[in-house]
Structures are given as structure tokens and as C-alpha cells.
N, C-alpha and C positions, 0 to 999 in steps of 0.2 A: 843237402848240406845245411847246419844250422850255425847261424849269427851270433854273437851276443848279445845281437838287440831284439832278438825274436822271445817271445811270448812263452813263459811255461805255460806246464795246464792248468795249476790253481790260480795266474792273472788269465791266462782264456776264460776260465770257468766264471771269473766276475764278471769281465767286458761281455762276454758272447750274448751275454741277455740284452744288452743296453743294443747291440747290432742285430739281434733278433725282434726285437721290441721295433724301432725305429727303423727297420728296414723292412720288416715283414718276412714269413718265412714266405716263397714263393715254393716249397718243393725242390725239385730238382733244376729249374732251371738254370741257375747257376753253374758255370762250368769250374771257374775259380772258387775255393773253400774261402770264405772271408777271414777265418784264422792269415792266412798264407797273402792275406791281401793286405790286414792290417800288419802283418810283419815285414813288408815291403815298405810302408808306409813309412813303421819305425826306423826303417834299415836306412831309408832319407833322410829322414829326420834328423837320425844321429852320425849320418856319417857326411850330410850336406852335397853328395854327389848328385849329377847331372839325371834328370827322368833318362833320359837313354842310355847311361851309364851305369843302369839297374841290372845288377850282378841277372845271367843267365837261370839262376835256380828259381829265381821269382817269375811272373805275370810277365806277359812284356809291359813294357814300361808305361804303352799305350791307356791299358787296361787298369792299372795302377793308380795311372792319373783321373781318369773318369773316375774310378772309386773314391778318391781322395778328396775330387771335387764336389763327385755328388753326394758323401759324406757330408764336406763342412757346409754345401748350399742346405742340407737337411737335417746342421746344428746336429749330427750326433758327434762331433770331436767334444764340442762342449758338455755337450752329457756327459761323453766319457771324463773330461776332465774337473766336473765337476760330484761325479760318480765319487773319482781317484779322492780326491780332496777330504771328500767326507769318509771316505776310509782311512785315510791315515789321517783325519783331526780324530775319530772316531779309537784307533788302535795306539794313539798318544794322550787316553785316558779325557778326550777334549769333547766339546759337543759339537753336534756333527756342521751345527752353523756357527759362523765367529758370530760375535757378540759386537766389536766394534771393526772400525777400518781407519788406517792411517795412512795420509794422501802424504807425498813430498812435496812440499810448497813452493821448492824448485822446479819444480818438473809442470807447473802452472805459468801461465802467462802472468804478471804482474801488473804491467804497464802498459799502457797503450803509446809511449813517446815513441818506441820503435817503429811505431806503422809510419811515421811523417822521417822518417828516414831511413836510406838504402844502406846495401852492404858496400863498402869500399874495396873491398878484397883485403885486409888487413891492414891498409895505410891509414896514416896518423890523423887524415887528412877529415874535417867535417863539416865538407860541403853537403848540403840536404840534397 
């Protein structure tokens, strides 16, 4: 059965290098195709359900998660998404590295006054 978060051939055909590269081919020993492990992956991803809640047609769930972990412990998700990035800066006429980066100035700490005081739970009240 297929998903619509599973993987055509022409996004296999890009990724498969970057899980061939960084994982090695070993042969056969593999029981699970890593196509069918990464589409497990995504099938999470996007639909936010439970590892043991992983529809029957996939890996058991067990198997899923080792890949997933030993995946990101071996920094290929970020390949992959740093692969992703430079193809569509790349196919948006862009080069393939930004040039600059924009931080939210919000989303930085600002001041240090908050450490010399706790959370109230929302009351008006501001005892230290």
C-alpha cells in the first residue's frame, strides 16, 4: 500500500545517494530496503503518530526507530536536508548557498533582569 508521504523514484533517486554514501553499502545484509525505512520515517513525520502505531505495511516500529536514531546519531537527516535546500535554492534560479541569514531578535534572550526573578503563575503580584 502506498502513502502520500512516501517517496517517488525521482526524490529516491536523489536521497538514495546521500543513504548510500553515509551508511555504506554493506550488500545484502540488510533485510529492510532503506527506500521503505525512510518512508516510515516520513509516514511519522507527517502524520505525528505513536512508533507503535506504525501502519502494518511498514518495518515494525521497532526497527524504524533504530533507523531513525541511528540516522540522526550519524547526521544523515541533516545531509538530507541540507542536500533538499540546495536543490530548491538551486531550481529557484538561487545559489545553492544563502549569501546572508536573518536572526528574530525576539526569539534571543535580551536581558538578564529575568534570572533575579521567578515565574508567578500569572498573578500581578512581584515578589522576587
Amino acid at each position: 500500500m502506498s502513502y502520500p508521504t512516501d517517496l517517488n523514484d525521482a526524490q529516491w533517486a536523489y536521497l538514495e545517494p546521500i543513504f548510500k554514501y553515509a551508511v555504506g553499502n554493506y550488500g545484502n545484509r540488510a533485510f529492510w530496503d532503506k527506500r521503505v525505512l525512510v518512508n516510515a520515517v516520513l509516514y511519522l513525520n507527517k502524520t505525528g503518530c505513536q512508533w507503535n502505531m506504525l501502519p502494518k505495511d511498514f518495518p515494525p516500529y521497532t526497527t524504524v526507530s533504530s533507523f531513525y536514531h541511528r540516522a540522526k546519531a550519524n547526521g544523515i537527516w541533516e545531509l538530507v536536508t541540507k542536500a533538499l535546500v540546495k536543490a530548491d535554492r538551486q531550481e529557484k534560479g538561487r545559489s545553492p548557498e544563502p549569501s546572508y541569514v536573518l536572526i528574530d531578535s525576539q526569539s534571543t534572550k535580551t536581558t538578564g533582569a529575568s534570572d533575579e526573578r521567578g515565574i508567578d503563575g500569572g498573578k500581578k503580584s512581584k515578589r522576587p
